[in-house]
C-alpha positions as CSV (number, residue, x, y, z in Angstrom):
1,X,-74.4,-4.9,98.9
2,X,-76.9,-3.2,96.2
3,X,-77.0,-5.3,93.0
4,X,-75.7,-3.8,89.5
5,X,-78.4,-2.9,86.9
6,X,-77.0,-4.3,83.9
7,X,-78.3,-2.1,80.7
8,X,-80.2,-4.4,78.3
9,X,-80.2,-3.9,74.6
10,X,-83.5,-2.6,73.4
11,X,-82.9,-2.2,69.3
12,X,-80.1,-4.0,67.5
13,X,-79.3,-2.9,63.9
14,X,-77.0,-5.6,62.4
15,X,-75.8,-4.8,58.5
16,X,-78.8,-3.0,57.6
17,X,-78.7,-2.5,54.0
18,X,-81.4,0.2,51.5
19,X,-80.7,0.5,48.0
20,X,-83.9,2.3,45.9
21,X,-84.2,1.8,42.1
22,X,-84.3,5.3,41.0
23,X,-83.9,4.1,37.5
24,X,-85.6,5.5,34.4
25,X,-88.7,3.4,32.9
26,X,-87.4,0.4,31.4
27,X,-88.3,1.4,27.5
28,X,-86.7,5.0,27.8
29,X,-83.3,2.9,29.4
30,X,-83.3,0.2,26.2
31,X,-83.7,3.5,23.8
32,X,-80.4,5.5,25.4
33,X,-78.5,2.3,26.6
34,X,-78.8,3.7,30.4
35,X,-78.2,1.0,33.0
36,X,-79.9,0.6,36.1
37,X,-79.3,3.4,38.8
38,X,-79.8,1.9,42.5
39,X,-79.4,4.3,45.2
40,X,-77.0,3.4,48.3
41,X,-79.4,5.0,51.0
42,X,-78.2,2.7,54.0
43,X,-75.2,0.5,53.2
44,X,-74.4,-1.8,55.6
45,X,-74.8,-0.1,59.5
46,X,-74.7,-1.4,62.7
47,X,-75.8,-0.2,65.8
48,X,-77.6,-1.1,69.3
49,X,-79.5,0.9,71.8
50,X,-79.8,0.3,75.0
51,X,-82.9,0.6,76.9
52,X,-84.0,4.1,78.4
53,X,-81.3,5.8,76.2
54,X,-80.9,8.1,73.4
55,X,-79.1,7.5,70.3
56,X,-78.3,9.9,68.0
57,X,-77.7,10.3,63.9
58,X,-76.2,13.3,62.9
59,X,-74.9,14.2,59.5
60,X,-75.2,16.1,55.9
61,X,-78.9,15.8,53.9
62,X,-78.9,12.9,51.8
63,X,-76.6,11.1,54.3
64,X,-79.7,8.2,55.2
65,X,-80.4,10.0,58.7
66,X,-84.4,9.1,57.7
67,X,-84.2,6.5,56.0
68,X,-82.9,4.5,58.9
69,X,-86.1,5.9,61.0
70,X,-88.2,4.8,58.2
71,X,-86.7,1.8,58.5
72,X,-87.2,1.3,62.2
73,X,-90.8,2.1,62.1
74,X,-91.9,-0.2,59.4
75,X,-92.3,2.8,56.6
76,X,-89.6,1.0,54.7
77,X,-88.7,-2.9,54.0
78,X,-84.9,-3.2,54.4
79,X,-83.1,-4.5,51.5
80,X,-80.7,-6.7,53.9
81,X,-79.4,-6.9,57.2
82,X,-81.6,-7.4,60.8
83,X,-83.3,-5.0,62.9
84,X,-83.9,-6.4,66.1
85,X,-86.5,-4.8,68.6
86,X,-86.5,-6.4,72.2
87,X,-84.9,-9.6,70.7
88,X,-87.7,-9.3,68.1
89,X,-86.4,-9.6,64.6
90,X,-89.3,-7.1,62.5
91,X,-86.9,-6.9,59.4
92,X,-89.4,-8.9,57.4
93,X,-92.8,-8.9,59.3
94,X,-95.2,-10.5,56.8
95,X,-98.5,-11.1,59.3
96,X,-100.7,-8.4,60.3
97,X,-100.5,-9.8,64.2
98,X,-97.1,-8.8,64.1
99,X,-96.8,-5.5,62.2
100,X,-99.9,-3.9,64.8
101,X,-97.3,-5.1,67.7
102,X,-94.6,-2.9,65.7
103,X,-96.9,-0.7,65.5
104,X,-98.0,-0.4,69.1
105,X,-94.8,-0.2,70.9
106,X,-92.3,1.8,67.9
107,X,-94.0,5.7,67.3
108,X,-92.7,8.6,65.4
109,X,-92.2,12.1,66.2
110,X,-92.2,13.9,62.5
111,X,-90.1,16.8,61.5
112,X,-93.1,18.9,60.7
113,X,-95.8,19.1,63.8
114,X,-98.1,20.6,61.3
115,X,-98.2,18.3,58.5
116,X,-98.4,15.6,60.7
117,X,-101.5,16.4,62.0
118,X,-105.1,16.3,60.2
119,X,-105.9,19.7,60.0
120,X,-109.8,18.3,59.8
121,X,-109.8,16.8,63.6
122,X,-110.1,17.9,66.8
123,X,-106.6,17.6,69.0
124,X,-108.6,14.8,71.2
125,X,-109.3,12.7,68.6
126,X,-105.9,12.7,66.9
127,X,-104.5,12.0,70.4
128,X,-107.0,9.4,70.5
129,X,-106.4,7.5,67.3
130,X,-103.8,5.4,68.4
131,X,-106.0,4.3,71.2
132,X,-108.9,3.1,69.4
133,X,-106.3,2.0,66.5
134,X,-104.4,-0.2,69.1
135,X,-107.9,-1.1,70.9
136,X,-106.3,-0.4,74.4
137,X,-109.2,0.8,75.4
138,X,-112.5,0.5,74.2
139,X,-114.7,2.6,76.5
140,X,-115.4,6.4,75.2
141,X,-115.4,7.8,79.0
142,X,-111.6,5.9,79.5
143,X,-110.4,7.0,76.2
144,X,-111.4,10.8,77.1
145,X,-109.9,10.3,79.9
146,X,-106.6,8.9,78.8
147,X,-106.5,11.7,76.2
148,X,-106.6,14.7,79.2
149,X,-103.9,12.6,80.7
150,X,-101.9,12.6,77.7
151,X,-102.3,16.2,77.2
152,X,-101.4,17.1,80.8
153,X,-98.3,15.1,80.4
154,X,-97.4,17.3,77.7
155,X,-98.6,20.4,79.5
156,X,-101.6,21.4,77.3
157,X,-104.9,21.7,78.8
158,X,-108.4,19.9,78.5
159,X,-109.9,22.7,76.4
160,X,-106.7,22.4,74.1
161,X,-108.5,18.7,73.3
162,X,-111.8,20.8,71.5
163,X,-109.3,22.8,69.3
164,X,-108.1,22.1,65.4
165,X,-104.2,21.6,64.7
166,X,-104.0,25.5,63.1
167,X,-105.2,27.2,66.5
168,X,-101.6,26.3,67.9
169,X,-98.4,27.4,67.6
170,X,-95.2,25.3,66.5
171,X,-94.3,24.3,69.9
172,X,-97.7,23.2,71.1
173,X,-98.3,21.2,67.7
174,X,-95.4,19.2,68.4
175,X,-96.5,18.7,72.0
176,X,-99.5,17.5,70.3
177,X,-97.5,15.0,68.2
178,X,-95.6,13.7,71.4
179,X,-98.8,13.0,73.1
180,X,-100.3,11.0,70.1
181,X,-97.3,9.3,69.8
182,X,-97.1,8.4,74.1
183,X,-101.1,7.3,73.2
184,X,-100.2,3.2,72.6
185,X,-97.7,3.2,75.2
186,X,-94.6,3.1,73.2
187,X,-91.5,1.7,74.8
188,X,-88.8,3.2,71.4
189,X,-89.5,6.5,69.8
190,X,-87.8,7.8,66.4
191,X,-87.6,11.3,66.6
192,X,-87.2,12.7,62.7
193,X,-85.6,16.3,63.3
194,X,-88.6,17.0,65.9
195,X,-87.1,20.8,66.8
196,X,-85.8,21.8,63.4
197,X,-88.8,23.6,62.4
198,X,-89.1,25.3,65.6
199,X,-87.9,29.0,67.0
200,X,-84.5,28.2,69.2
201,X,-86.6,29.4,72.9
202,X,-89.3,26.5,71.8
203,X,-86.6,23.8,70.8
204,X,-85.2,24.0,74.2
205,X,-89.1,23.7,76.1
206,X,-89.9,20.5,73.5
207,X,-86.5,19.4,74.1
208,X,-86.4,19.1,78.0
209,X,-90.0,17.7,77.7
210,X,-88.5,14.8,76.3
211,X,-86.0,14.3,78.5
212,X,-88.2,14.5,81.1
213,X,-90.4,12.3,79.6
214,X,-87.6,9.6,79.3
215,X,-87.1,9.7,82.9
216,X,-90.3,9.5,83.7
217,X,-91.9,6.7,81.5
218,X,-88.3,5.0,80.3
219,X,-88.5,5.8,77.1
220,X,-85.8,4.8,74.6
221,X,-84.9,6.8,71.7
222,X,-83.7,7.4,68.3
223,X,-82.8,11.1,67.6
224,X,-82.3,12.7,64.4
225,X,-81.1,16.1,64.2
226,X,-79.0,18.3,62.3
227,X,-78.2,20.7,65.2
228,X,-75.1,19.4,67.2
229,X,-75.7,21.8,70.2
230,X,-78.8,19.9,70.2
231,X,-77.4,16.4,70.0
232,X,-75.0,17.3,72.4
233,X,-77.8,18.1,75.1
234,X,-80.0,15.1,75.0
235,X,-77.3,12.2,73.7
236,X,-76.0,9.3,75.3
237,X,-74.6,7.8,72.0
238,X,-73.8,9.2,68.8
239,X,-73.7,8.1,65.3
240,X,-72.1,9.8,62.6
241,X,-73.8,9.2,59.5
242,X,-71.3,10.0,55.6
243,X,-73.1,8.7,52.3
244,X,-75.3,5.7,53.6
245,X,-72.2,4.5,56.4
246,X,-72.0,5.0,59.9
247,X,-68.2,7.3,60.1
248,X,-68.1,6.9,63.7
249,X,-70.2,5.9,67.2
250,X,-68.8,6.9,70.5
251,X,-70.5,8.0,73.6
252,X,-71.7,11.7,73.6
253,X,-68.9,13.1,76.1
254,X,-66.2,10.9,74.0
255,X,-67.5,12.0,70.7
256,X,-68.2,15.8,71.3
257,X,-64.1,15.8,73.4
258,X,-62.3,13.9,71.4
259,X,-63.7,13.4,67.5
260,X,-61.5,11.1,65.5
261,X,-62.9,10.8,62.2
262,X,-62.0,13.6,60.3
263,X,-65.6,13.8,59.2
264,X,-66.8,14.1,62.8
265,X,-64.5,16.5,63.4
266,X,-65.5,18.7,60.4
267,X,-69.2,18.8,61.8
268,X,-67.8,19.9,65.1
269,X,-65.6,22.7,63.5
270,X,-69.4,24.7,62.3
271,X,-70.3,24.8,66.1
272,X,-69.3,29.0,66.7
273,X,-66.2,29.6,68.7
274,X,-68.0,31.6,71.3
275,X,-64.7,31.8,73.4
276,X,-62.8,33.5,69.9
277,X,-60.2,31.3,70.7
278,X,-58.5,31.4,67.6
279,X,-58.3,27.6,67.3
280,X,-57.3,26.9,63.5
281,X,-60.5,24.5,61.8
282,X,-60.1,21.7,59.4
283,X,-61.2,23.4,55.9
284,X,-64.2,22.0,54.6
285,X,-63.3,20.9,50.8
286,X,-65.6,19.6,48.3
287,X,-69.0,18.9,48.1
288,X,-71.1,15.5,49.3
289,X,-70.5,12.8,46.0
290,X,-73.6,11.1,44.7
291,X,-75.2,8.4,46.6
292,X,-75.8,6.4,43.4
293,X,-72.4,6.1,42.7
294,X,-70.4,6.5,45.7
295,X,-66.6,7.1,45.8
296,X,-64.8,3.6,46.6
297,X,-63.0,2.2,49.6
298,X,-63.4,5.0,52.2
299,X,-66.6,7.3,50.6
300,X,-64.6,10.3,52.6
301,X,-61.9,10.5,50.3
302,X,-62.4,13.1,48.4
303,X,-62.7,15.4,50.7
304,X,-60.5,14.6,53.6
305,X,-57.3,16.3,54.0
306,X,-55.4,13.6,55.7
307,X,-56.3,10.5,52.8
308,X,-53.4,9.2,51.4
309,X,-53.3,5.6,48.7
310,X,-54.9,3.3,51.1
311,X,-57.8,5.4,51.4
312,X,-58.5,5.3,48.1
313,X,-58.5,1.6,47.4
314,X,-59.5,-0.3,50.4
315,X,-62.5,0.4,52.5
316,X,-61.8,1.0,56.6
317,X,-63.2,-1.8,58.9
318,X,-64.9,-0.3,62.3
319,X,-62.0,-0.1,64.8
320,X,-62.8,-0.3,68.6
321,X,-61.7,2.8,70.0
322,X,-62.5,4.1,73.5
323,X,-66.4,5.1,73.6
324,X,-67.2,2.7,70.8
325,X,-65.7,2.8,67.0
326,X,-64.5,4.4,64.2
327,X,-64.0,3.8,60.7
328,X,-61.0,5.2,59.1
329,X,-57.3,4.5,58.1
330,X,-56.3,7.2,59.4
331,X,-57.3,6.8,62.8
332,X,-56.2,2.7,62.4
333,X,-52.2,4.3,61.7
334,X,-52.5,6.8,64.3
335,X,-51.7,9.6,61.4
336,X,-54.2,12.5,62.4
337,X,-53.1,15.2,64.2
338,X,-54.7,16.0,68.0
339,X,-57.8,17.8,68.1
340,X,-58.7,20.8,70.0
341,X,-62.2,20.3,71.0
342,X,-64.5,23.3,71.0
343,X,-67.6,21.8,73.6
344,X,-65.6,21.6,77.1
């Protein structure tokens, strides 16, 4: 009888609330009578992670995809709500002890493998900053040789280690960034868009590195990407991120076969139609409302073409569904239509 490895939850996001005061200076408000204008980056989302897997945000710019990672890495105090990490509640770490523990075991892949980098240093001691940041090892001849380690990991060479940022292409930068930010040992890495900037051939070599690298050192990650093919590929979960609220979390193979907010499913109708199977999509109508004064009740509204009165007046509570949850009326009533997926 083999015993059952039961998945334990390695970040928890309960209510996590970010509102910015993107007001004008106070004397220019009092002069035109302006009121305060607070920006709803994250309102109120919940999610967990489990350990060794790969969640994903996807959504429009200006949705809170980043602002979440900021959040997760310390970058940004949340405004309310937890963020737990192991059991470890970091939403308000106020002693140094604690935010170099943050620190240590939470890294960051960055969108841009170039300005990430210090275009100053050599690839060795980038890689190595962490290290001697961390003081996980304090001998010169270990750190060297934990930096060649790092760099075979991510299939660059020794001689790669003497070399500035600039001598590298895209891809190999952002293997560079991957092996700084394996340096400390991380056990939960938020990746920021880390193939956007890339060519499509290169996305798919960084891509499987990191999926090898899971495997390999049980890594857990946060994935943030606006490229669904690319979601699709490395996901276990799946959040769908509309104006600061979480739309919809399912499973990838739930999500990507059967959508049910009609949000979600509008993302899935820009993925080409390679099969030209005439398959009718849901018009796209509208554009994304202002963060800083969001629509009420359900913030999709305006631009979904299955809202009716309720929609408009009362905001939609998460509703188990199979895969995870969803938050819409629409689904709630059983109103919207059967979808015709597009990813088999």
């Amino acid at each position: 009888m083999t015993n059952k490895i039961i998945p334990t939850t390695e970040v928890d996001v309960q209510n996590l609330v970010k509102y910015f005061d993107v007001s004008a200076p106070w004397l220019s408000r009092v002069f035109s009578g302006q009121p305060k204008q607070i920006l709803k980056a994250v309102d109120g989302i919940s999610f967990k992670i489990q350990k060794g897997e790969t969640f994903s945000l996807v959504g429009e710019s200006g949705c809170g995809k980043s602002t979440i990672a900021r959040l997760l890495v310390g970058l940004y105090e949340p405004t309310d709500g937890k963020i737990k990490i192991k059991g470890h509640d970091i939403s308000n770490l106020d002693s140094p002890k604690a935010l170099r523990t943050l620190r240590k075991n939470v890294q960051m892949i960055f969108q841009d493998p170039f300005a990430s980098l210090n275009p100053r240093w050599h690839v060795k001691d980038i890689i190595a900053e962490p290290i001697r940041a961390h003081k996980t090892l304090s001998d010169n001849h270990a750190i060297d040789k934990r930096v060649n380690e790092l760099l075979d990991l991510v299939s660059l060479t020794k001689v790669d280690g003497d070399k500035f940022p600039h001598e590298f292409s895209g891809g190999q930068r952002q293997r560079i960034s991957i092996a700084r930010a394996l340096a400390s040992k991380p056990e939960f890495i938020v990746c920021d868009e880390p193939t956007s900037a890339l060519d499509v051939s290169v996305q798919a070599q960084i891509l499987n590195l990191m999926v090898d690298l899971q495997k390999e050192l049980g890594l857990t990650y946060l994935f943030i990407s606006h490229n669904l093919a690319v979601v699709y590929h490395i996901s276990d979960h799946v959040g769908v991120m509309y104006l600061g609220r979480l739309a919809e979390v399912r499973d990838s193979k739930s999500l990507f076969s059967n959508p049910l907010h009609p949000y979600t499913r509008l993302l899935l109708d820009t993925i080409p139609d390679l099969d030209m199977s005439g398959r009718d999509r849901m018009p796209v109508a509208g554009e994304v409302p202002n963060p800083i004064d969001p629509p009420k009740a359900c913030r999709f509204h305006p631009r979904c073409p299955f809202a009716n009165e309720r929609c408009k007046t009362e905001m939609p509570l998460p509703t188990p569904v199979p895969g995870g949850y969803v938050e819409c009326h629409g689904v709630q009533e059983n109103r919207l239509p059967a979808y015709v997926p597009i990813v088999r």
